[in-house]
Residue, then its C-alpha position, 0 to 999 in steps of 0.5 A: x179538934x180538926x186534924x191533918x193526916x199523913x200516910x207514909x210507907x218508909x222511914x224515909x217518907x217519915x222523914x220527909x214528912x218531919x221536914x215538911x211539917x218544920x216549914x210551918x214552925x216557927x222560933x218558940x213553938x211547941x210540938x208533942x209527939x207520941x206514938x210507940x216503940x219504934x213507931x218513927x218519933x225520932x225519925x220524924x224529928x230528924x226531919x224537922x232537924x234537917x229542914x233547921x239546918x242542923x248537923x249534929x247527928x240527932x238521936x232520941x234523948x232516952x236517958x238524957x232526957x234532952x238534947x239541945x241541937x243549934x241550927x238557923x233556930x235551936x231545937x230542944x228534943x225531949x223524950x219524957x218516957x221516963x218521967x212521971x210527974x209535973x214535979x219532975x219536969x219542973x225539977x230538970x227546967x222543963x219549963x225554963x225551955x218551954x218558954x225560950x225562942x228554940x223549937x221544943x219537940x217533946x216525945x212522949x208528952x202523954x204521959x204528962x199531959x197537964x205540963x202543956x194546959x196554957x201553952x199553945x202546942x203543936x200536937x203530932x201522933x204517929x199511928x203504927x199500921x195494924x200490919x205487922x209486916x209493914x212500916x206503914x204509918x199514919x200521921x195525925x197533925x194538929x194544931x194547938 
């Protein structure tokens, strides 16, 4: 599968790199976003968020599983870390999101990799650098 790769050196570059990447959605899609702790899922998020024109303050829905933010599109922003099967996501509505008009960003989709067979998804992995002192990280796109 081909991708695309960005390498950004701040959070602020992660930032612009989220903004960057929301000109190419659209209402309806679907992106996943993995990375590790601390690796800039939310921060890329924001950047999405921001390029949507919305101004609530965007933080990561570690344990409510989902935060619904309105802009020129709504955005669903999933964190998914804590769930362990597809019943679970079936149970909280997941896919009653999946096939609305709003942009679904779900962080930690690699847990559950069998909730997106037959969706059409935007896959996003943020790779931390091997350098422990650095903030470099490595951007990897790719489409559905």
């Amino acid at each position: 599968m081909d991708y695309s790769k960005i390498t950004v050196n701040t959070p602020e570059e992660t930032f612009k790199a989220g903004y960057e990447f929301a000109k190419t959605l659209k209402a309806g899609d679907i992106i996943t976003l993995d990375g590790d702790l601390g690796a800039g899922k939310t921060v890329f998020t924001k950047g999405i968020c921001h390029y949507f024109n919305v101004t609530d303050y965007v933080v990561s829905p570690t344990y409510t599983i989902v935060n619904e933010y309105k802009g020129d599109i709504s955005v669903y922003h999933f964190d998914i870390y804590r769930i362990n099967d597809e019943e679970e996501l079936y149970n909280i509505g997941f896919y009653e999101y999946l096939d609305n008009d709003g942009i679904k960003i779900i962080e930690w989709a690699k847990n559950v990799p069998e909730a997106f067979l037959g969706y059409n998804v935007k896959k996003i992995e943020i790779i931390k650098d091997e350098d422990l002192m650095s903030y470099k990280r490595y951007i990897k796109i790719r489409e559905g």
